[in-house]
ROKOLKOL-468251 format. One line per 8 residues: number of its first residue (from 1); their letters; for each residue z, y, x of N, C-alpha, C. Coordinates in Angstrom, 1 decimal, decimal comma, always signed. Example, Ala and Ser with C-alpha at 12.3 -4.5 7.8 and 13.67 -1.06 7.14 Angstrom:
2
1> AS> +7,8:-5,7:+13,2:+7,8:-4,5:+12,3:+7,8:-3,3:+13,2 ~ +7,1:-2,2:+12,8:+7,1:-1,1:+13,7:+7,9:+0,0:+12,9
END
This chain:
153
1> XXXXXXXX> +135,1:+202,5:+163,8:+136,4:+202,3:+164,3:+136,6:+200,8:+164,4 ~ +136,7:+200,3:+165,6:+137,3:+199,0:+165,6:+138,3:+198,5:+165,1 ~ +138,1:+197,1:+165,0:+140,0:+196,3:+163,9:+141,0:+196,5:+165,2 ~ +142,2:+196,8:+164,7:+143,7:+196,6:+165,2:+143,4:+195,8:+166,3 ~ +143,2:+194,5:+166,3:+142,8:+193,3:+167,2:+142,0:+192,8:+168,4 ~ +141,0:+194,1:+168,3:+140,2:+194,2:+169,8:+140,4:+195,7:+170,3 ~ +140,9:+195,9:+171,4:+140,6:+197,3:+172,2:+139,3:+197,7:+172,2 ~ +139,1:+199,1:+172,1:+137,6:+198,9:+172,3:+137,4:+199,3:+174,2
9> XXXXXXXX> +138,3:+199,1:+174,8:+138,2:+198,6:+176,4:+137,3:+197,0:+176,4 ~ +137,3:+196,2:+175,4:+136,8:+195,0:+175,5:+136,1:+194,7:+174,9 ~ +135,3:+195,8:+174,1:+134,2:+195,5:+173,6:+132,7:+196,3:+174,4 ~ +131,8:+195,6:+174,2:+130,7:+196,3:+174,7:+129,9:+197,1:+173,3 ~ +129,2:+197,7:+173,9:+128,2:+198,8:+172,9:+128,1:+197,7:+171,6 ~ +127,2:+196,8:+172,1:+126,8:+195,8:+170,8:+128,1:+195,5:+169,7 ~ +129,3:+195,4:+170,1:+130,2:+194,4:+169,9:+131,2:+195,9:+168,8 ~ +130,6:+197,2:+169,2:+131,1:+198,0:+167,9:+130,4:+198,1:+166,9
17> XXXXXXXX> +129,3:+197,3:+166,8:+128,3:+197,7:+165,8:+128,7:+196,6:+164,8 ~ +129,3:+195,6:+165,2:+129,8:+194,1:+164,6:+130,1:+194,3:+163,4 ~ +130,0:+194,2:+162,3:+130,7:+194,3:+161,1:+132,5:+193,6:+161,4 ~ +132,1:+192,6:+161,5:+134,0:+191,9:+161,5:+134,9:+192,8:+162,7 ~ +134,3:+194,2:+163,7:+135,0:+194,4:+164,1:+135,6:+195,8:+163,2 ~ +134,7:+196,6:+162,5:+135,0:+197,9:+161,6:+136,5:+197,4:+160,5 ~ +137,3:+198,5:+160,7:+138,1:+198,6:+160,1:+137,7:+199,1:+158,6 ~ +136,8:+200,2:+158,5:+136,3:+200,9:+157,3:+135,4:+199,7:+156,4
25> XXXXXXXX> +135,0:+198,4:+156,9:+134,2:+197,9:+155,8:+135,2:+196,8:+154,9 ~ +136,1:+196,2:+155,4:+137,2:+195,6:+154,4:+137,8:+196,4:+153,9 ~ +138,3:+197,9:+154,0:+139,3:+198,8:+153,6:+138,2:+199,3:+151,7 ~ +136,4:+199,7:+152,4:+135,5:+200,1:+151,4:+135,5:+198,6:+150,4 ~ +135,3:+197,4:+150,8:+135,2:+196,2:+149,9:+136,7:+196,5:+149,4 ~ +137,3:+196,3:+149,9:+138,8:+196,2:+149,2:+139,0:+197,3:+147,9 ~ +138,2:+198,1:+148,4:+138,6:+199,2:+147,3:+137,5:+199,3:+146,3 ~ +136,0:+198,5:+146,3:+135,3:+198,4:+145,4:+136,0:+197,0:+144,3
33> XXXXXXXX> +136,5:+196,5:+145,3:+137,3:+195,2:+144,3:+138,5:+195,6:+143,4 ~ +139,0:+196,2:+143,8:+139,9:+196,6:+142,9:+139,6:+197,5:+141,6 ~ +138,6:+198,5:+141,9:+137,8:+199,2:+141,1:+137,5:+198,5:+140,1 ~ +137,2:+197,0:+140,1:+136,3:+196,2:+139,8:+137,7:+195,7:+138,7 ~ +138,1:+195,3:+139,2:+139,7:+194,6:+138,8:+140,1:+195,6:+137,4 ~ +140,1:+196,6:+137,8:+140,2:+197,9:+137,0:+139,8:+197,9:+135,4 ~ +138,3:+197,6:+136,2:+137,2:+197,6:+134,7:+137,5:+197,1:+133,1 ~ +138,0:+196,0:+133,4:+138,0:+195,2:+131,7:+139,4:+195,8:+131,4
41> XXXXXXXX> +140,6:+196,1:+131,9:+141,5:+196,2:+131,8:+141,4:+198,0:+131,2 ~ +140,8:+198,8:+131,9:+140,7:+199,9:+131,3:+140,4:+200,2:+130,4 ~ +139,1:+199,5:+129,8:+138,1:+199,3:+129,0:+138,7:+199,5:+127,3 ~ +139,8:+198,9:+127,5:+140,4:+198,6:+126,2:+141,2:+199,7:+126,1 ~ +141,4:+200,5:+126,9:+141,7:+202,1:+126,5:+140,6:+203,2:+126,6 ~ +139,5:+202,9:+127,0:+138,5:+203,5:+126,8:+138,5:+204,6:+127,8 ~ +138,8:+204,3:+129,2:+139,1:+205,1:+130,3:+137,6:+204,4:+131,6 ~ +137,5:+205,2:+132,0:+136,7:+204,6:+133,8:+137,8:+205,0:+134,8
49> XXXXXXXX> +137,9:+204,3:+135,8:+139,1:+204,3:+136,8:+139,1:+205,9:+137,3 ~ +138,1:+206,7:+137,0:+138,2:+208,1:+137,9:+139,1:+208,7:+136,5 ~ +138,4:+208,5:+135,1:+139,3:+209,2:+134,1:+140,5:+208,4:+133,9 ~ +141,0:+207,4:+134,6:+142,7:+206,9:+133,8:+143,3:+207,7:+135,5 ~ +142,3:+207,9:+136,8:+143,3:+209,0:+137,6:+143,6:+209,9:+137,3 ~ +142,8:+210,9:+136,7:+143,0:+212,0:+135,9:+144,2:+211,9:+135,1 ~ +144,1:+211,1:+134,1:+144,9:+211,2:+133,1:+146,2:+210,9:+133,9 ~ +146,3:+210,0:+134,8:+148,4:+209,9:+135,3:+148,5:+210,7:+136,0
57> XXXXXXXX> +147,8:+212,0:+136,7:+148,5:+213,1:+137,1:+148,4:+213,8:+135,9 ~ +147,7:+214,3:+134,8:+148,1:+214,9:+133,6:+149,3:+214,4:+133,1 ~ +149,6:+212,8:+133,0:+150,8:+212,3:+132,4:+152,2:+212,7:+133,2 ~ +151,9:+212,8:+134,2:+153,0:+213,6:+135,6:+153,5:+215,2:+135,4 ~ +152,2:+215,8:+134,9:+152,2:+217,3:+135,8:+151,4:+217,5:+134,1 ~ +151,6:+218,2:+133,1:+150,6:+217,9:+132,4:+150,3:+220,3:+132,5 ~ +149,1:+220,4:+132,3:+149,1:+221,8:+132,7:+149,2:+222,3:+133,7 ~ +147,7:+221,7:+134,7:+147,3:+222,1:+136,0:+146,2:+222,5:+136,1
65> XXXXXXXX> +145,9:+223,0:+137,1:+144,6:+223,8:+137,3:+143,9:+222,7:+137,9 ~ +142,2:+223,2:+137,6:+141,9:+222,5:+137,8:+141,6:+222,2:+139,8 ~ +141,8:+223,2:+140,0:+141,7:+223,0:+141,7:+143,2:+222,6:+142,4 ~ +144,2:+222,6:+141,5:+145,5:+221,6:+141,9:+145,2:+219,9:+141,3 ~ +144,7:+220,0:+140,3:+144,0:+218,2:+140,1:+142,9:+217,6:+141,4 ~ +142,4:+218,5:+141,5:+141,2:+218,4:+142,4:+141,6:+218,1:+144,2 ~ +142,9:+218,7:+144,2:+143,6:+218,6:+145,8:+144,3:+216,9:+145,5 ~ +144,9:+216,9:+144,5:+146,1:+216,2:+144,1:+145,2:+214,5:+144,0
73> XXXXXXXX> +143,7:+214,5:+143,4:+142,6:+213,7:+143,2:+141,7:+213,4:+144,9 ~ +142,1:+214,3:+145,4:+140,7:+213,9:+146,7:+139,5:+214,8:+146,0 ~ +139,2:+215,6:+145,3:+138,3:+215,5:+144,5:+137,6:+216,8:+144,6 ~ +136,4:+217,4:+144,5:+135,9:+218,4:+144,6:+135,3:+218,8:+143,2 ~ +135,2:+219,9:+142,6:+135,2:+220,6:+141,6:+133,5:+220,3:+140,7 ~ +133,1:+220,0:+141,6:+131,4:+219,7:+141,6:+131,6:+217,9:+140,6 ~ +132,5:+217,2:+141,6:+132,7:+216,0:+141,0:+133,7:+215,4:+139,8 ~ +134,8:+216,8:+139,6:+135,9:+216,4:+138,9:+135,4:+217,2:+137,4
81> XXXXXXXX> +134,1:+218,3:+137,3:+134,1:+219,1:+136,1:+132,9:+218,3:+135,2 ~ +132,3:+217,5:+135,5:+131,5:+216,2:+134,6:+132,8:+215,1:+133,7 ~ +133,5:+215,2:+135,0:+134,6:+213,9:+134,5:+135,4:+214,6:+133,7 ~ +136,0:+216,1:+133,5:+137,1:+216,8:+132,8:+136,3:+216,3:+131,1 ~ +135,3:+217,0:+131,5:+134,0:+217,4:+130,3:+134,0:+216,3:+129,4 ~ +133,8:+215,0:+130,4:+134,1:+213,2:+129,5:+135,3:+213,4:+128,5 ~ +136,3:+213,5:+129,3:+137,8:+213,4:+129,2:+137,6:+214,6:+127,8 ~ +137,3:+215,7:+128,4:+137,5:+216,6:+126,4:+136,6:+215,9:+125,6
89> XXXXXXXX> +135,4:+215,3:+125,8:+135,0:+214,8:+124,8:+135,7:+213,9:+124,0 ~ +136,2:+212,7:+124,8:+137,3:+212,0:+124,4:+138,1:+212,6:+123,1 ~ +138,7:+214,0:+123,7:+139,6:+214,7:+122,9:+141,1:+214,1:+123,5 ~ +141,4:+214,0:+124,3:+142,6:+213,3:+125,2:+142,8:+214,8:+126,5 ~ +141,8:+215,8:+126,3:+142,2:+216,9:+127,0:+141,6:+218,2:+127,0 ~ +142,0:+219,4:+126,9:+141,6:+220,7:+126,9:+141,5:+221,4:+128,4 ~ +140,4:+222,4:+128,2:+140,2:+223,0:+129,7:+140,6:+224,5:+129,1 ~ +140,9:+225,3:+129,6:+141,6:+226,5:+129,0:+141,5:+227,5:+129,9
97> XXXXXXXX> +141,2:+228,6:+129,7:+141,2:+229,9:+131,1:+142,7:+230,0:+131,1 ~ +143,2:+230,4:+132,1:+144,8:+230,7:+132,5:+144,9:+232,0:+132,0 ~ +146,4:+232,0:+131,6:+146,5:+233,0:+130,8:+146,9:+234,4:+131,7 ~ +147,3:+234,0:+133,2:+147,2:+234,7:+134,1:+146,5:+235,5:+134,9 ~ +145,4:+234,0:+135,3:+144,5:+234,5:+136,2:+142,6:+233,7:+135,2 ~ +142,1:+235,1:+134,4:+140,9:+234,0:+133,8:+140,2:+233,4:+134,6 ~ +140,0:+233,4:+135,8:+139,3:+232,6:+137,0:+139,3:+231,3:+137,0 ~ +140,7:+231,0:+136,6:+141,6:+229,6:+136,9:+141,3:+229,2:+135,4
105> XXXXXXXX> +140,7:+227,5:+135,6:+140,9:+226,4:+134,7:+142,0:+225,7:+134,6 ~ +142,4:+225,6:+133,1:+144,1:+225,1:+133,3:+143,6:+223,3:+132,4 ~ +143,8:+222,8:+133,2:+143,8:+221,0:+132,0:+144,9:+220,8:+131,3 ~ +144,8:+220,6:+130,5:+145,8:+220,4:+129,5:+145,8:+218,7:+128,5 ~ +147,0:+218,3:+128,2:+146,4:+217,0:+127,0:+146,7:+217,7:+125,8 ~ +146,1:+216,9:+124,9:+145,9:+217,2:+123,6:+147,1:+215,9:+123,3 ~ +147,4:+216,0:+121,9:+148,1:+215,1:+121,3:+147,5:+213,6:+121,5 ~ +146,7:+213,2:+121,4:+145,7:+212,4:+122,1:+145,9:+211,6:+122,9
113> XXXXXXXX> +145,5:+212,6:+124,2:+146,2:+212,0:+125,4:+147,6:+212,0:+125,9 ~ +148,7:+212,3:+125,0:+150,0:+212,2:+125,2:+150,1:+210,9:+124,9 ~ +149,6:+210,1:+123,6:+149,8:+209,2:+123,0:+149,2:+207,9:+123,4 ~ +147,7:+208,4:+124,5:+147,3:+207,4:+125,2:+148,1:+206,7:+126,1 ~ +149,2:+207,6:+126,9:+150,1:+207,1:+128,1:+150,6:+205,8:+127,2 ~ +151,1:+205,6:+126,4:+151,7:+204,5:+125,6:+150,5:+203,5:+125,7 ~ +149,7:+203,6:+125,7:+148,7:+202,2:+125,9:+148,3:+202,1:+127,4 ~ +148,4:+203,2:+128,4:+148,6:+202,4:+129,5:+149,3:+201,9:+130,4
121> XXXXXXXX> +150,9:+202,1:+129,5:+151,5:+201,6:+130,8:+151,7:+200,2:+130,4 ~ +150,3:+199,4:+130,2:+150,7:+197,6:+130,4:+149,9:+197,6:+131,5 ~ +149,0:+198,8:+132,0:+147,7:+198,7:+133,1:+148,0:+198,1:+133,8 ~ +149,7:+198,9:+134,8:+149,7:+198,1:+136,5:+150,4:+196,8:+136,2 ~ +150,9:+196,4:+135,1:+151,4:+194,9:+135,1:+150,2:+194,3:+134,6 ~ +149,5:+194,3:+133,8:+148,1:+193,4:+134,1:+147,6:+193,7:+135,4 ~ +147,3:+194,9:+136,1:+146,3:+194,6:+137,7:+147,4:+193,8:+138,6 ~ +148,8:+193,6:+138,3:+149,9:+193,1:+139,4:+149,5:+191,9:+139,2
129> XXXXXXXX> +149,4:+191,1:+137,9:+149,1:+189,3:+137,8:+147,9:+189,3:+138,4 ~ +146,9:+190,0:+138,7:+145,6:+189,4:+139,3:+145,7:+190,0:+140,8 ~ +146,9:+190,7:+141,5:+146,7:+191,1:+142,7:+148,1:+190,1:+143,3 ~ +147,4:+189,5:+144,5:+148,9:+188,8:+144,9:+149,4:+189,4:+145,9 ~ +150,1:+189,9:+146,2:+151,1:+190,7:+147,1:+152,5:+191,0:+146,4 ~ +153,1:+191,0:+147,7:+154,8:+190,4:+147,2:+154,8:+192,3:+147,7 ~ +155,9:+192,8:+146,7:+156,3:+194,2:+146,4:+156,0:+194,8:+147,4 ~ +156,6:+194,3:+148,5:+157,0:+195,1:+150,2:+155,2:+195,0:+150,9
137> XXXXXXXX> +154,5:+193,9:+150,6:+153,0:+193,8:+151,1:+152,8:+195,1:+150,5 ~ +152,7:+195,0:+149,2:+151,9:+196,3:+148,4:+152,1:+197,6:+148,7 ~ +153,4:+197,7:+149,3:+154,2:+199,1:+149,6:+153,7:+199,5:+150,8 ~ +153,5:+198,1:+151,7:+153,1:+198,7:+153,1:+151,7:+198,7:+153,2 ~ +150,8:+198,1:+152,3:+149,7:+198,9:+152,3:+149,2:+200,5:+151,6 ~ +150,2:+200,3:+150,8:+150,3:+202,1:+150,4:+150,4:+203,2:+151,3 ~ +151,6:+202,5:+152,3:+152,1:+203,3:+153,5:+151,1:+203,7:+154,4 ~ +150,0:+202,5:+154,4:+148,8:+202,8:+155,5:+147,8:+203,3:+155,1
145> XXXXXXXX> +147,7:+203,4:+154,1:+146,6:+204,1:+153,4:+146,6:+205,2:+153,2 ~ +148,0:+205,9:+152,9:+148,5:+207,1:+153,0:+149,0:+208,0:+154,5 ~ +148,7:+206,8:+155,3:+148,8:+207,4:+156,4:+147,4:+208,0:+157,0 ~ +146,5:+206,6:+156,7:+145,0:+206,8:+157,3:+144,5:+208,3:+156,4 ~ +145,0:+208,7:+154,9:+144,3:+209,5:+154,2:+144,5:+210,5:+155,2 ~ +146,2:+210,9:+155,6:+147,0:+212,0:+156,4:+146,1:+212,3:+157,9 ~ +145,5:+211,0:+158,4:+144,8:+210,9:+159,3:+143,5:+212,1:+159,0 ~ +142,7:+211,8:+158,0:+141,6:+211,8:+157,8:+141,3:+213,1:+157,4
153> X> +142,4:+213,6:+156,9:+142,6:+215,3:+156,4:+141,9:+216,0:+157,7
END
């Protein structure tokens, strides 16, 4: 996909292969840097950026299935049932058959992981001092990213 800034009426064959013209390779760097940003700061709660996503839709919604985390994540069941498995080991969360339907896996926190939300909400005010964007930047890149995801569906 070409950047915003060239039509691709004006580009020739060669000229989409360009890296500076791809929209998806600053959007993929952008989001390995942050990842990155992530790291030490999680660390100290003893999370990886895929388990502290888990855990703030638990801290939201706590007692979901696990294919409503999995919609709610981007996430496919292949990739989110290693990471649950981490997360119980932790002891920060239980996997439980529904008491409805045994088919369905229900996530749940443990006392644990109730008690971890209190150590991370210093997270986004540490990652805000190392990210510079003024509120309304930050918001309207959320806006595009949430549009592009809407796209992408």
């Amino acid at each position: 996909m070409p950047t915003m800034n060239n039509s691709s009426n004006d580009m020739n064959d060669d000229d989409m292969l360009r890296l500076e013209n791809q929209v998806c390779f600053p959007l993929y760097s952008a989001s390995n840097a942050m990842t990155r940003l992530y790291r030490p700061i999680l660390k100290k709660i003893d999370l990886t950026y895929p388990q502290y996503l888990v855990m703030m839709v638990l801290w939201e919604r706590d007692s979901i299935p696990v294919k409503d985390l999995g919609h709610r994540l981007f996430l496919d069941t292949g990739t989110l049932t290693p990471l649950l498995k981490r997360l119980e080991s932790k002891g920060v969360l239980t996997r439980t058959k529904s008491q409805v339907d045994e088919r369905v896996r229900v996530i749940s926190l443990t006392g644990s992981g109730k008690k971890l939300k209190e150590k991370a909400l210093s997270v986004p005010s540490s990652l805000r001092c190392k990210v510079n964007l003024k509120f309304d930047e930050a918001m309207e890149l959320k806006r595009l990213c949430e549009k592009l995801m809407g796209e992408l569906e």
